[in-house]
C-alpha positions as CSV (number, residue, x, y, z in Angstrom):
1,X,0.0,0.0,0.0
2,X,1.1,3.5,-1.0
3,X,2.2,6.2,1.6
4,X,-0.2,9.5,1.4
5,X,2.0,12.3,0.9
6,X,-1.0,15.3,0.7
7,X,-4.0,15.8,1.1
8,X,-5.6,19.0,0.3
9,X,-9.0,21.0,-1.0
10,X,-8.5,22.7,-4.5
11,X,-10.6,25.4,-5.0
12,X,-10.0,25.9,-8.9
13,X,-11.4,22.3,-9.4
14,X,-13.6,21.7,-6.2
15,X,-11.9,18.6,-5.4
16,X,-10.0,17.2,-2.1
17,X,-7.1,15.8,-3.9
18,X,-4.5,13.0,-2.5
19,X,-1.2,12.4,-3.8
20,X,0.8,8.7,-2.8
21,X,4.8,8.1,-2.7
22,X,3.9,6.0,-5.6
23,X,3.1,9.0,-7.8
24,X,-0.9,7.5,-8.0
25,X,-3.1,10.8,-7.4
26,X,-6.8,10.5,-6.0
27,X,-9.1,13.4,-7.2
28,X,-12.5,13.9,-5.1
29,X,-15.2,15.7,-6.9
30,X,-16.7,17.3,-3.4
31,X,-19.7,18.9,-5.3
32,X,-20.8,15.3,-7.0
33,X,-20.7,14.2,-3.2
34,X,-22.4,16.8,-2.2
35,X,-25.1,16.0,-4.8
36,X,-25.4,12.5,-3.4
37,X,-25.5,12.5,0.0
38,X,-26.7,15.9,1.4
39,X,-30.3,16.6,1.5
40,X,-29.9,20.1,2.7
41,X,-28.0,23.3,3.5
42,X,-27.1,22.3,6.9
43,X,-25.5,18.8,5.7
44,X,-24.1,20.4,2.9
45,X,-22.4,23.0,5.3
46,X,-20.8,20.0,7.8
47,X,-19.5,18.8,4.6
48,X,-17.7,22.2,3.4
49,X,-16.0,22.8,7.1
50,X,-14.9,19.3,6.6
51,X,-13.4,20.1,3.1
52,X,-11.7,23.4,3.9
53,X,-10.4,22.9,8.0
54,X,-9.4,18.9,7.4
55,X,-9.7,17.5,4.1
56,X,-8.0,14.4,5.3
57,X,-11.1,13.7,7.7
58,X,-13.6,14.4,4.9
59,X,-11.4,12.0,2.5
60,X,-11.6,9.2,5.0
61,X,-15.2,9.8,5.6
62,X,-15.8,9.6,1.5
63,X,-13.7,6.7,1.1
64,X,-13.7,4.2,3.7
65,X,-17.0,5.7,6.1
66,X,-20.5,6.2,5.8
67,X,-21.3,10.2,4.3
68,X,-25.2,9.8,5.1
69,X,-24.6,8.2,8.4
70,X,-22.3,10.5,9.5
71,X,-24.4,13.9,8.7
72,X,-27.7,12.2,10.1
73,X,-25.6,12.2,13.3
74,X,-23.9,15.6,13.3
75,X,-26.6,17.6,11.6
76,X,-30.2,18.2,13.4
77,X,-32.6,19.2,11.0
78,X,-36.4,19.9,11.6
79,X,-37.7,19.9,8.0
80,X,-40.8,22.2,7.4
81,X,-44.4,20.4,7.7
């Protein structure tokens, strides 16, 4: 298994991207996960602090964790009735 080398958010692209001793590069679409798993502006929030203060957290959670399960916990949302 490869050594992680960095890990950071790239704003021009809107992807957490990982780079490996190996030379292999990962590339994260954050706004196509976004789409997927966040049902509102709260989720989607938890998931851009994430991104920009420890993109390494929100690449674990992406890659080996459960997104949905994760905001159902930190998130409390009332939607309207």
């Amino acid at each position: 298994m490869s050594k992680l080398i960095s890990c950071q958010f790239n704003i021009d692209t809107a992807c957490v991207e990982l780079v490996f001793d190996d030379g292999s590069q990962l590339s994260i679409d954050c706004t196509a996960v976004e789409n997927e798993v966040a049902d509102n502006r709260f989720q989607r929030s938890e998931l851009d602090y994430l991104i920009y203060n420890d993109p390494l957290a929100y690449a674990d959670l992406v890659l080996n964790g459960d997104p949905e399960a994760y905001l159902n916990a930190v998130t409390d949302y009332d939607p309207p009735r």
